[in-house]
BAGUMI-441017 format. One record per residue: residue in three letters; x, y, z of N, C-alpha, C, O in turn. Coordinates in steps of 0.001 Angstrom, whole numbers, plus 524288, in hexadecimal, padded with zeros to 5 digits. Each point is the difference from the previous one (the first is absolute). Layout:
<rs>
+------+-------+-------+-------+-------+-------+-------+-------+-------+-------+-------+-------+-------+
: resn :    nu :    nv :    nw :   cau :   cav :   caw :    cu :    cv :    cw :    ou :    ov :    ow :
+------+-------+-------+-------+-------+-------+-------+-------+-------+-------+-------+-------+-------+
:  ALA :     X :     Y :     Z :     X :     Y :     Z :     X :     Y :     Z :     X :     Y :     Z :
...
+------+-------+-------+-------+-------+-------+-------+-------+-------+-------+-------+-------+-------+
</rs>
This chain:
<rs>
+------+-------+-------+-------+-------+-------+-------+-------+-------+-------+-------+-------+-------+
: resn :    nu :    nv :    nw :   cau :   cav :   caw :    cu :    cv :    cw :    ou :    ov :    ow :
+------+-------+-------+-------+-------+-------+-------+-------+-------+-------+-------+-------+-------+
:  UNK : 80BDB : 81CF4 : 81876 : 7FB72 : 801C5 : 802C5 : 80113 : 7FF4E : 805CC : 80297 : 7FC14 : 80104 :
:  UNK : 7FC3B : 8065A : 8024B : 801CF : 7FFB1 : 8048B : 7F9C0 : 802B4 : 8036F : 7FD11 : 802DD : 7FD7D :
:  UNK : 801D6 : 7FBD9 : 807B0 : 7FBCC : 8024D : 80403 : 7FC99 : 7FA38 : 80052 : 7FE5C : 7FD35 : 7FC72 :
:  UNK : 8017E : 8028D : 80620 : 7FA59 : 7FA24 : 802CC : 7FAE3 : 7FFF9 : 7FFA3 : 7FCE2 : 7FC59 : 7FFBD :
:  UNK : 80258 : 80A07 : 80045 : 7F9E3 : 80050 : 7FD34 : 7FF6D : 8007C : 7FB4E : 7FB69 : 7FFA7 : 7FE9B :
:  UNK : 80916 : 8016A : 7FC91 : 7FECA : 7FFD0 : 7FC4B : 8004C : 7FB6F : 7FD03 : 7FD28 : 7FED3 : 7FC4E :
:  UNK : 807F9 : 7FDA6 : 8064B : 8009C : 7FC47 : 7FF0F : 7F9D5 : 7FA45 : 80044 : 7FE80 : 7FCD9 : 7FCB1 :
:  UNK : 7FFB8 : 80447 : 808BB : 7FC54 : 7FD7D : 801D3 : 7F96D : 8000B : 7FC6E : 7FCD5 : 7FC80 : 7FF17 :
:  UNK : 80352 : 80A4F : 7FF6E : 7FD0C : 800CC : 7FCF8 : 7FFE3 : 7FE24 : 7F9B9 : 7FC3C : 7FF5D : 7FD14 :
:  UNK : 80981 : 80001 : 801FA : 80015 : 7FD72 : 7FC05 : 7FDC1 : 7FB9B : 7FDF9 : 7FD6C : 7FFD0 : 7FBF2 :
:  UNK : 803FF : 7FB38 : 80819 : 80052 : 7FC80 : 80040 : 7F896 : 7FF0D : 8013B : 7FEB9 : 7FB94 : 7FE9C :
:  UNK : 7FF0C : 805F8 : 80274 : 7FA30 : 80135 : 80338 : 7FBFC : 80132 : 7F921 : 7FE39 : 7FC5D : 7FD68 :
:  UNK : 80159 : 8086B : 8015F : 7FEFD : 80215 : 7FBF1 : 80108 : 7FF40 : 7F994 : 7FD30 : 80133 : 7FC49 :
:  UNK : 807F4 : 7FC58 : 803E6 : 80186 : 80045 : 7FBCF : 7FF9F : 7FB48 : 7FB4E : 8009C : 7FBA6 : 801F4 :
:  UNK : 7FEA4 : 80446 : 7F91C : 7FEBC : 7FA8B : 7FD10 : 80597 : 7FC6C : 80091 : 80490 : 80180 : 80037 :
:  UNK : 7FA59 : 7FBEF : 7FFDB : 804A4 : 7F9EC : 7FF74 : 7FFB6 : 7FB9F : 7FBA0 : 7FBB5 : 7FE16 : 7FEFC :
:  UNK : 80851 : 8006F : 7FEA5 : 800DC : 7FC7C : 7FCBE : 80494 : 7FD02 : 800F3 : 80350 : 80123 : 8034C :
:  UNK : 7FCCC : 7FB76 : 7FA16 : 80626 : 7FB96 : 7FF14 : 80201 : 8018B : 7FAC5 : 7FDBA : 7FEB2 : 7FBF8 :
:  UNK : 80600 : 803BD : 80413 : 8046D : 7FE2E : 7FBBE : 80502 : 7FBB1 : 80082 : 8047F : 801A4 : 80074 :
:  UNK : 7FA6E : 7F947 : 7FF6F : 80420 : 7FD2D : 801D7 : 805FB : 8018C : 7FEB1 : 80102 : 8009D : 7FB57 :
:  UNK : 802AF : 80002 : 80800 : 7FE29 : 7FF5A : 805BD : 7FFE9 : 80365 : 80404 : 802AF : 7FEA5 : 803C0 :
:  UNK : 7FB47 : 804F6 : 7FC98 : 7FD2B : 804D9 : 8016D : 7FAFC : 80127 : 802B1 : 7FCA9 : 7FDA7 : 7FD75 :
:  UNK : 80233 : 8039A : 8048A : 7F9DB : 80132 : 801A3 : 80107 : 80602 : 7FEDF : 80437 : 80222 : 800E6 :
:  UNK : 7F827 : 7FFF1 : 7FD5F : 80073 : 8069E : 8003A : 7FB4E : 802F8 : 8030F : 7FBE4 : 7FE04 : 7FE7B :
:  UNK : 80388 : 80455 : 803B5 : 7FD14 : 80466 : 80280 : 7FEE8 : 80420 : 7FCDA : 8041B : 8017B : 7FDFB :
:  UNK : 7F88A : 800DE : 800C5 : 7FFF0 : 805F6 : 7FDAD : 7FAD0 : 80395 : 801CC : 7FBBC : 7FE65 : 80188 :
:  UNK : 80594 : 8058C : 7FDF4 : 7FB0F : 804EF : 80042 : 80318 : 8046E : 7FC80 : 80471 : 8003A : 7FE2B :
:  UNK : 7F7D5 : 8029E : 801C9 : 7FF58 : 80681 : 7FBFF : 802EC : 80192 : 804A2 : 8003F : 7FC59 : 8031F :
:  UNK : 80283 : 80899 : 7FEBF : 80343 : 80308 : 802EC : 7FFAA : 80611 : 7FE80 : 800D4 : 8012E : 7FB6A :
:  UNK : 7FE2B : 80224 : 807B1 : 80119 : 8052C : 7FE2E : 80667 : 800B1 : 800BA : 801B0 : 7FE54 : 8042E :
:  UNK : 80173 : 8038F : 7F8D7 : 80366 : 80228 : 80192 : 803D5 : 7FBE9 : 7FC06 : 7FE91 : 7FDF1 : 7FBE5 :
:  UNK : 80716 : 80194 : 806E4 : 80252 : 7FADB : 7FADB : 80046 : 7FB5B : 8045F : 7FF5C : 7FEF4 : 804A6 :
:  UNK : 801F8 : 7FF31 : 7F6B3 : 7FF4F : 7F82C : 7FF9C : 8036E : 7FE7F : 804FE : 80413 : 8026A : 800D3 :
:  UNK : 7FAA7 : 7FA85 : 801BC : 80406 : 7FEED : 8044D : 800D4 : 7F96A : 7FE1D : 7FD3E : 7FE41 : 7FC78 :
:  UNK : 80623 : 7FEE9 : 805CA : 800A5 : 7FAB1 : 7FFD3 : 80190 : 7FDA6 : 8060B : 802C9 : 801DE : 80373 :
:  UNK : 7FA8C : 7F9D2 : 7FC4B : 80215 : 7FC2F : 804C9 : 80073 : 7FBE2 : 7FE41 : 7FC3C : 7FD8B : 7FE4A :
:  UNK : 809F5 : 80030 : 801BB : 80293 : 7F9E7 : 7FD7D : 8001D : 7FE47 : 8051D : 801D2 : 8025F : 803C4 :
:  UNK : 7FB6C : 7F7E0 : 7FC26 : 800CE : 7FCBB : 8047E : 80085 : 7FA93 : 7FFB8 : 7FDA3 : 7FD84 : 7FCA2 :
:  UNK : 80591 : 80027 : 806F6 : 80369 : 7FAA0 : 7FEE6 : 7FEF2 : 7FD65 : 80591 : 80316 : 80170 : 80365 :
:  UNK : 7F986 : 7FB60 : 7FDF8 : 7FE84 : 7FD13 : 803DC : 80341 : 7FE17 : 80463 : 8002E : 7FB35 : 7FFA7 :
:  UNK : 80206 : 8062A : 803A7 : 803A5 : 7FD03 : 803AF : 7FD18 : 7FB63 : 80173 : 8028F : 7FD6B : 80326 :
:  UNK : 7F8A3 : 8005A : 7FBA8 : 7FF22 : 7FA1E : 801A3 : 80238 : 7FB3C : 7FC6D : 80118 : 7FB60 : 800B9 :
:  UNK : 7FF01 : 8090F : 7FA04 : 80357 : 7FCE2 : 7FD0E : 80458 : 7FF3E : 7FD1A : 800EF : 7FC23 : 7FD4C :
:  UNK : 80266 : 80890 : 80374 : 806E8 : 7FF93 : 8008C : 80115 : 8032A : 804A9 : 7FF02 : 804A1 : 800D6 :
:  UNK : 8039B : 7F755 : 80280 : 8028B : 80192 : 8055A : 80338 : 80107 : 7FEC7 : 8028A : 7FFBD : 80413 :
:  UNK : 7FFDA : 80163 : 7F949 : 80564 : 80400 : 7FE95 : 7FEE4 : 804E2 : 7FD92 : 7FD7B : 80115 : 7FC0C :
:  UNK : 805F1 : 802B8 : 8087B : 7FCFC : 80656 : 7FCBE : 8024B : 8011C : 7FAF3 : 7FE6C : 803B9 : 7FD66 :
:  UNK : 806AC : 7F813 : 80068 : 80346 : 80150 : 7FBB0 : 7FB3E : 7FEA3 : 7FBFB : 7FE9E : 80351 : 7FCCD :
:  UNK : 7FF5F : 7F89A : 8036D : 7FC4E : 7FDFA : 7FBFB : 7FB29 : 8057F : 7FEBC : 7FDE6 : 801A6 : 7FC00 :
:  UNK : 801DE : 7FFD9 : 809B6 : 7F929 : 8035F : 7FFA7 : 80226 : 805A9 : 7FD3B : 7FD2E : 80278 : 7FCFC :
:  UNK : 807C6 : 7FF1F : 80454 : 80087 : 80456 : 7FF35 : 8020A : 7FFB4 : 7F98B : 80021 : 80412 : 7FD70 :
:  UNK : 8019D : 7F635 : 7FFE9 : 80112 : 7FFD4 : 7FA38 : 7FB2B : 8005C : 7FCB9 : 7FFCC : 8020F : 7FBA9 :
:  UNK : 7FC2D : 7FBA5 : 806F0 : 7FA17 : 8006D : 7FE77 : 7FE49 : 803F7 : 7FDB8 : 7FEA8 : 800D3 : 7FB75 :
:  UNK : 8019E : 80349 : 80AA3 : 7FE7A : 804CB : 7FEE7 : 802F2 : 804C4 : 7FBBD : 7FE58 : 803C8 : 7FD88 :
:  UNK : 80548 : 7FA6F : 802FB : 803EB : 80245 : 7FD5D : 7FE79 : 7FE38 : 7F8BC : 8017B : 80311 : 7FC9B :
:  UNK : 7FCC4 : 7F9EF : 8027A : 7FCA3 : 7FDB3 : 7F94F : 7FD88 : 80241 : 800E7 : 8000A : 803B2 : 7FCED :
:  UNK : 7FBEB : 7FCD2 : 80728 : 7FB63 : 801C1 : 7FE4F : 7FFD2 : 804DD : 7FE86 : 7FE96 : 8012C : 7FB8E :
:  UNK : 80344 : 80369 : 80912 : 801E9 : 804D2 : 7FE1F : 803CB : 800B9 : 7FA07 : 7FFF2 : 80366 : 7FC99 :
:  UNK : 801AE : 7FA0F : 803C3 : 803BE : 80134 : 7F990 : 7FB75 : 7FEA8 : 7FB7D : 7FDB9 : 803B5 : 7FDF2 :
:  UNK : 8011F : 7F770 : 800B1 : 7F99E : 7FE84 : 7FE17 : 7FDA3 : 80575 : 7FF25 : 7FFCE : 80343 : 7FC79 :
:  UNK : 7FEB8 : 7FC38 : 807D4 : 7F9C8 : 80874 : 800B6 : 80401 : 80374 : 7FDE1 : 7FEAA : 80211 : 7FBDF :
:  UNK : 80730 : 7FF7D : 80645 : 80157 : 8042A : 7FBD6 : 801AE : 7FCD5 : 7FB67 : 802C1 : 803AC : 7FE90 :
:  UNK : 7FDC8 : 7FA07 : 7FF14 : 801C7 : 7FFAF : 7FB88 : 7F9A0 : 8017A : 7FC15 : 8003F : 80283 : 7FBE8 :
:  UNK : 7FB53 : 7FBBE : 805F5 : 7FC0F : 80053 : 7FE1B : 7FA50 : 80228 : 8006F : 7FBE4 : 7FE9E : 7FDEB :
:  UNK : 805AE : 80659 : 8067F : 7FC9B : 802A9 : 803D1 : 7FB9D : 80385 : 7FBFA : 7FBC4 : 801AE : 8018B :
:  UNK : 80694 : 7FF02 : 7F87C : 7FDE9 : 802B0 : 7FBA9 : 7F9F6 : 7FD90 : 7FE37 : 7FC64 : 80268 : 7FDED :
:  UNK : 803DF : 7F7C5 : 803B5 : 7FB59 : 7FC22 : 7FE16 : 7FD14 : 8017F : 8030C : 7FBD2 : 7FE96 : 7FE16 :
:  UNK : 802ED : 8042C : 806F6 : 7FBB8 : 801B3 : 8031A : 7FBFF : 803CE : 7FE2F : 7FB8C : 80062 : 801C6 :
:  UNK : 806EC : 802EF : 7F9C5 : 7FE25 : 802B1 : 7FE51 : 8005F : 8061F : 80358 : 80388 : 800A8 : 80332 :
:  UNK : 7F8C1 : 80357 : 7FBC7 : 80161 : 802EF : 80167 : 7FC24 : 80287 : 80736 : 800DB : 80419 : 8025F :
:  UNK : 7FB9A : 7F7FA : 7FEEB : 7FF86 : 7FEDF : 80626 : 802AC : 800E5 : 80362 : 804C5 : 8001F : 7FF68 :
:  UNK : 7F8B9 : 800D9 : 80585 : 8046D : 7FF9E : 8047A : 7FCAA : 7FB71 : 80259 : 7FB3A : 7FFA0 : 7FF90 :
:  UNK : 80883 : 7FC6C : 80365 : 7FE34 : 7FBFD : 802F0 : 8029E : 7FFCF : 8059F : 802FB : 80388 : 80151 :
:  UNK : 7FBEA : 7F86D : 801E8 : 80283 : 7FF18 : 80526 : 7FE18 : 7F9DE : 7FCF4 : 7FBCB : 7FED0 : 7FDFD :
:  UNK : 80960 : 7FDEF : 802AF : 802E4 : 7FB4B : 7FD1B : 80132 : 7FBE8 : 80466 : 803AC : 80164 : 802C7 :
:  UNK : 7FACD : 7FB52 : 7FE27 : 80326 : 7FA96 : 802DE : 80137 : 7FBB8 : 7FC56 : 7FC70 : 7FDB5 : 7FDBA :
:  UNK : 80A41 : 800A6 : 80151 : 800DD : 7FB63 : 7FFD2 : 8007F : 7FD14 : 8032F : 802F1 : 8010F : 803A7 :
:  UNK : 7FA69 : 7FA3E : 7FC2B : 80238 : 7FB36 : 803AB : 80261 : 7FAF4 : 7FE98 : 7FD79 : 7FE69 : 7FC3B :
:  UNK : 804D8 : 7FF77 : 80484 : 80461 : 7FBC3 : 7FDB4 : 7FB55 : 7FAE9 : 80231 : 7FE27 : 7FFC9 : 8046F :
:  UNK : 8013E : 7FE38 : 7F937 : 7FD7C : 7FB2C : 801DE : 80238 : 7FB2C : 7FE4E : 7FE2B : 7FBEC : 801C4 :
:  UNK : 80562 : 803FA : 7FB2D : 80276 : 7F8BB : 7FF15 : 8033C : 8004B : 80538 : 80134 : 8034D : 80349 :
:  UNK : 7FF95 : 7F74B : 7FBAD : 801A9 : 7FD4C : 8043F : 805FB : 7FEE2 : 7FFE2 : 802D2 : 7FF2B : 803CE :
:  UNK : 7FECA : 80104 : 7F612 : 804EA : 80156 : 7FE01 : 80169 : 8039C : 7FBFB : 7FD58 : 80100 : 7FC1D :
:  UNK : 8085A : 8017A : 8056C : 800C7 : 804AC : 7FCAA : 800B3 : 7FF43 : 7FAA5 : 80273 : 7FC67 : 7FDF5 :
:  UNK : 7FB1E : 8076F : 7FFB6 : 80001 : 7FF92 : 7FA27 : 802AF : 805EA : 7FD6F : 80106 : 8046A : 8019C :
:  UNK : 7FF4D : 7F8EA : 7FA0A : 805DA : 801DF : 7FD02 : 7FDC1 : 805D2 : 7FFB7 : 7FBA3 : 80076 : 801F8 :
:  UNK : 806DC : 804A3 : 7FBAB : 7FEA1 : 804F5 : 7FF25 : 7FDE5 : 7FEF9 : 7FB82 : 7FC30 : 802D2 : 7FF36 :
:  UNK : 804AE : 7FA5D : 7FD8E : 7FB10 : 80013 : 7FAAF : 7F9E0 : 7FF29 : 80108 : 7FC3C : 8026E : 7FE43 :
:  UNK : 8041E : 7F880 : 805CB : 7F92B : 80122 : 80052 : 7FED7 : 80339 : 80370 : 7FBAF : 801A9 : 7FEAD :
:  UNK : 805A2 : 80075 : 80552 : 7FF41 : 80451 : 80463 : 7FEFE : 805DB : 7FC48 : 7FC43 : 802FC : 8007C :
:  UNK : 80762 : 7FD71 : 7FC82 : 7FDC3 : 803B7 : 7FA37 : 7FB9C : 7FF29 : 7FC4B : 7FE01 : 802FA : 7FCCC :
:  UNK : 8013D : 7F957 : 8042A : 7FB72 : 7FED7 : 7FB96 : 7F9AE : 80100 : 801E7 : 7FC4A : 801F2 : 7FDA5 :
:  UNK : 80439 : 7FBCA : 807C4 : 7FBE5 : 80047 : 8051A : 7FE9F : 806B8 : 80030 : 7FBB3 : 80224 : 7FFB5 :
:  UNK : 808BA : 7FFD6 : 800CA : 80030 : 80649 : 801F0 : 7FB43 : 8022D : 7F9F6 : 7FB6A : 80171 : 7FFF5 :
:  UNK : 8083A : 7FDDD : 7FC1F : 7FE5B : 800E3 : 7FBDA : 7F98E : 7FFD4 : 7FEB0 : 7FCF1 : 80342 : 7FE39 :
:  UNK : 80266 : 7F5D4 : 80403 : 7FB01 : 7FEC0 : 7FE14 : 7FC4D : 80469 : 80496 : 7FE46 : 8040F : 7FE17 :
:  UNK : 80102 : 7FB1E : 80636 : 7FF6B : 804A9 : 802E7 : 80073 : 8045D : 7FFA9 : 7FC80 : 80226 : 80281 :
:  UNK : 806AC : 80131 : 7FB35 : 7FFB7 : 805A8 : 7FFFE : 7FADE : 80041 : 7FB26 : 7FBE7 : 8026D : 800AD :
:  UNK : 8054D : 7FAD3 : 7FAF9 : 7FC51 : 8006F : 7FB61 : 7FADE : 7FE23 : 800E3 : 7FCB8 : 80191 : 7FCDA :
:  UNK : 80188 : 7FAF8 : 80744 : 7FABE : 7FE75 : 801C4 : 7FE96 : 805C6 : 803C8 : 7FBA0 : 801F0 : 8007A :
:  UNK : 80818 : 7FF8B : 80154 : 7FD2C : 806AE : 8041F : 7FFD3 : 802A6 : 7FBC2 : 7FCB0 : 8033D : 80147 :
:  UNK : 80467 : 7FDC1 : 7FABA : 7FFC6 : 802E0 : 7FCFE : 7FC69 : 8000D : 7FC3D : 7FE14 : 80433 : 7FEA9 :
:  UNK : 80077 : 7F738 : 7FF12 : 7FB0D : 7FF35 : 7FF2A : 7FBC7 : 802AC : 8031B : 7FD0D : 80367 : 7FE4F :
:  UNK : 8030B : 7FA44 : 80756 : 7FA18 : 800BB : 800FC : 8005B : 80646 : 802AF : 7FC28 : 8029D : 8013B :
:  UNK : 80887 : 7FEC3 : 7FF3A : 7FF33 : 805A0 : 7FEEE : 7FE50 : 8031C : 805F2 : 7FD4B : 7FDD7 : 80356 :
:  UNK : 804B6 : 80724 : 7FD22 : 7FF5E : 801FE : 80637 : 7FA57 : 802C6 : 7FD90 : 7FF0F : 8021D : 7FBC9 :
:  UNK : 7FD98 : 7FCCA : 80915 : 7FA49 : 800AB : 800B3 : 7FFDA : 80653 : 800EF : 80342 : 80350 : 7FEC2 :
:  UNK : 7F753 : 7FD47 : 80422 : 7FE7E : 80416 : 8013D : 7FEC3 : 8002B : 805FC : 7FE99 : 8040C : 8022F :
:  UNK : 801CB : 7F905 : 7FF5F : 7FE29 : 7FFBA : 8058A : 805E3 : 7FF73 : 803F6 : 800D4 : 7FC2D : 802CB :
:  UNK : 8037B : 8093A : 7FCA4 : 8048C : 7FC0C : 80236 : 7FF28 : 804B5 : 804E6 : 7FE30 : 80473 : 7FFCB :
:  UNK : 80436 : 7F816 : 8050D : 7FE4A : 802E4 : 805AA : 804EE : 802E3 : 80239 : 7FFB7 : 8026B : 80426 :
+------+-------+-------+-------+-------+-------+-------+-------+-------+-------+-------+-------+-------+
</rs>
């Protein structure tokens, strides 16, 4: 996902939950699904660490982007532990998340 107002709007508008260890962002989206994986520089000062992060998380969403169902969304992951964790639970998080948006399902009111 890329632009500052959409991004901003995201973040503004959109429902939020924890999937440890994850925070996720979501809204309904016209158009297709975008994603934003994000890895805190307050808490790995090394970009090798932030960019391995992101790099699960994206592999995670495609390996399992099917559990969203058939919606379009605008998506934020955010990394919130404090230490890195293995690609099994970073998959499991994604997982538990895509199937909780999917549940509650893209509305009628998307802008």
């Amino acid at each position: 996902m890329c632009g500052q107002e959409r991004i901003t709007a995201l973040y503004k508008q959109g429902k939020r939950f924890t999937s440890w260890p994850l925070r996720v962002t979501w809204q309904p989206a016209e158009g297709e699904t975008q994603v934003l994986v994000w890895a805190p520089k307050s808490l790995f000062k090394r970009a090798v660490k932030r960019n391995h992060l992101r790099r699960l998380m994206r592999e995670a969403y495609r390996l399992h982007q099917e559990l969203a169902g058939e919606g379009h969304y605008l998506l934020a992951f955010n990394y919130i532990d404090k230490d890195e964790q293995p690609f099994a639970v970073i998959e499991k998080a994604i997982c538990k998340a895509l199937t909780k948006i999917a549940s509650q399902g893209p509305t009628n009111h998307v802008q």
